[in-house]
C-alpha positions in Angstrom: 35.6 -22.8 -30.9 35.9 -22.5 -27.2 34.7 -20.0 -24.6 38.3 -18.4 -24.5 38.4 -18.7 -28.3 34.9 -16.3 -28.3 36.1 -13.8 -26.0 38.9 -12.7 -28.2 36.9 -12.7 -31.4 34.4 -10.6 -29.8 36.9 -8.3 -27.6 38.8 -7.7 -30.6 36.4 -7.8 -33.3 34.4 -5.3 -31.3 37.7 -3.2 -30.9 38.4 -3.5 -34.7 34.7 -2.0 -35.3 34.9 0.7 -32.9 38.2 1.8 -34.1 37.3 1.3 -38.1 33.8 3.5 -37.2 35.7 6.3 -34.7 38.8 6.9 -37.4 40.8 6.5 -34.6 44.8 7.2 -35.4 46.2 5.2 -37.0 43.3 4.7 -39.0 42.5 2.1 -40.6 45.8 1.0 -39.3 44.3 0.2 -35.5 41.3 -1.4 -37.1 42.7 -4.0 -39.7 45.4 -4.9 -36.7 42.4 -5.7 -34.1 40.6 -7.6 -36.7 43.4 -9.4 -37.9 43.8 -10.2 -33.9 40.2 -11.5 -33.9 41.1 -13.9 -36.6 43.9 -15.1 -35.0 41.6 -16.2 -31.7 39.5 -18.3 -34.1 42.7 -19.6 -36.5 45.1 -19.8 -34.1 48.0 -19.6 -36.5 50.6 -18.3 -34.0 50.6 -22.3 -32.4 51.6 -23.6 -36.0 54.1 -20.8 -36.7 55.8 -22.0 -33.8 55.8 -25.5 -34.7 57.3 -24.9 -38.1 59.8 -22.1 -36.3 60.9 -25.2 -34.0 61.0 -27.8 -37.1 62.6 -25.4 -39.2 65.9 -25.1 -36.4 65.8 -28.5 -35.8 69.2 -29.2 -34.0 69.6 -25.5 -32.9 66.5 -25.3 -31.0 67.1 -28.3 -29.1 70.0 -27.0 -27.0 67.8 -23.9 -26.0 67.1 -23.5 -22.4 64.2 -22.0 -20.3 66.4 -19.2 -19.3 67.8 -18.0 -22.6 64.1 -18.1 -23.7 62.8 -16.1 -20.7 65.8 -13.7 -22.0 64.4 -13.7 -25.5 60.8 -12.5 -23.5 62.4 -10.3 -21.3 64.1 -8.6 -25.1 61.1 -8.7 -26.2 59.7 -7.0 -23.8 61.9 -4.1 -23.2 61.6 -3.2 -26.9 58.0 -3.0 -26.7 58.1 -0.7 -23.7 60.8 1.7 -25.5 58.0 2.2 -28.1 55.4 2.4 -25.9 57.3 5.1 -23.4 57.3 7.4 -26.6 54.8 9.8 -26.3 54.3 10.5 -30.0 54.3 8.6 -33.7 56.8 9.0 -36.2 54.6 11.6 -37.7 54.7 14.1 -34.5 51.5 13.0 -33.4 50.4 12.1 -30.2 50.3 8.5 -29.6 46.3 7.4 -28.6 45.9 5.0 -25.8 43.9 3.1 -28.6 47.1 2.3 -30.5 49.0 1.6 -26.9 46.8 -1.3 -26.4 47.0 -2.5 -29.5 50.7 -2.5 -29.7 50.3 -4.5 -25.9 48.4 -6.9 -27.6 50.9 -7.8 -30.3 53.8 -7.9 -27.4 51.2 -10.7 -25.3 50.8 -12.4 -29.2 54.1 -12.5 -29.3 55.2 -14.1 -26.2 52.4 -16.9 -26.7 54.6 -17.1 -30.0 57.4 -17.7 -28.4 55.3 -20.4 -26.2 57.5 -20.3 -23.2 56.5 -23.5 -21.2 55.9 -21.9 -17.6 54.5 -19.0 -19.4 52.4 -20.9 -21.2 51.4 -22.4 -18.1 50.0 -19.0 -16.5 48.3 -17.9 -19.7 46.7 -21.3 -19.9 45.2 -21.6 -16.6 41.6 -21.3 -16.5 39.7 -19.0 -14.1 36.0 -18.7 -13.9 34.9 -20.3 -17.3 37.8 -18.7 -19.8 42.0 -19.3 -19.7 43.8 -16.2 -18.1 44.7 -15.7 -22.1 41.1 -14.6 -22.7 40.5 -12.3 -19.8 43.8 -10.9 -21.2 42.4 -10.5 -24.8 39.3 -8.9 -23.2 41.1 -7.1 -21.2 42.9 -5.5 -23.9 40.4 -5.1 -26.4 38.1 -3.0 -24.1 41.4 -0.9 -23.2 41.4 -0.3 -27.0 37.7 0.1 -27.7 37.8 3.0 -24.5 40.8 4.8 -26.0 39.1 4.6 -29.5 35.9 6.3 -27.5 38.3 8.7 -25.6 39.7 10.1 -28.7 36.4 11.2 -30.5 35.1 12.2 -27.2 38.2 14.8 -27.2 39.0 15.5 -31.4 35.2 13.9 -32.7 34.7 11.6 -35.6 36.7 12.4 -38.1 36.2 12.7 -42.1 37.7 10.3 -44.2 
C-alpha cells in the first residue's frame, strides 16, 4: 500500500470508529459505510468494476466521448446535491453533517468510478507526498469524524 492508499484507510477507518462509538444517525448506517470506504482505499475494487463495466459494453462504450461522460458527472452530481440540499431524512429527522460527508464521499467514489480521463488526471496528481485523491479522502473523513463529534456534543452518546 501506498502513502495515498494509508491516508484513506486511516481517515475513514478513524471516521467509521468515531461514528460506530458516537451512535451517530444513521447509526450503524454511517459507520459500516466509512468502513466499507476504508476497504475500498486498500482493495481498490472501484478500478476493476470499471474495467469489467467497460468490457462488459464492449462496442457501446467505444463510441463514448469525453463530453457525454463529463455529462454523466455533471448527472451525477446534481442528484447528489438534491439529496444533500434536503435538510432532513426520510424519517423527519434532521440530516447530521456526519451523514453529509459521507454521502460526498460516495459522490467523489463515484466519479473515480466513472474514471473520467482529465478527471482522473486532477485526482491523481500528487501534492506534498499523497495524490489530491487522498487529501480528498482525508479531507472528508475528518469532515465526518467532526460532525460525528458535533452531534454528541449537542444530543450526547446515545443508548443502543
Amino acid at each position: 500500500m501506498d502513502a495515498t492508499q494509508w491516508a484513506g484507510v486511516l481517515s475513514f477507518g478513524l471516521a467509521s470508529a468515531v461514528c460506530l462509538v458516537t451512535a451517530c444517525r444513521p447509526w450503524p448506517l454511517l459507520a459500516i459505510v466509512n468502513g466499507c470506504y476504508a476497504a475500498e482505499c486498500v482493495f481498490g475494487w472501484r478500478h476493476g468494476l470499471h474495467n469489467a463495466a467497460i468490457a462488459a459494453m464492449g462496442e457501446y462504450y467505444s463510441g463514448r466521448t469525453s463530453i457525454q461522460m463529463v455529462l454523466i458527472a455533471i448527472a451525477l452530481g446534481l442528484g447528489a446535491i438534491f439529496i444533500l440540499a434536503r435538510r432532513t431524512d426520510p424519517a423527519g429527522r434532521a440530516r447530521t453533517s456526519a451523514a453529509t460527508a459521507t454521502l460526498v464521499t460516495a459522490l467523489l467514489f463515484i466519479l473515480e468510478t466513472i474514471s473520467l480521463h482529465d478527471v482522473d488526471a486532477v485526482l491523481y496528481r500528487p501534492v506534498a507526498g499523497l495524490l489530491i485523491i487522498g487529501w480528498l479522502w482525508l479531507l472528508l473523513g475528518g469532515a465526518t469524524i467532526v460532525g460525528a463529534l458535533r452531534e454528541v456534543r449537542r444530543t450526547g452518546v446515545k443508548s443502543r
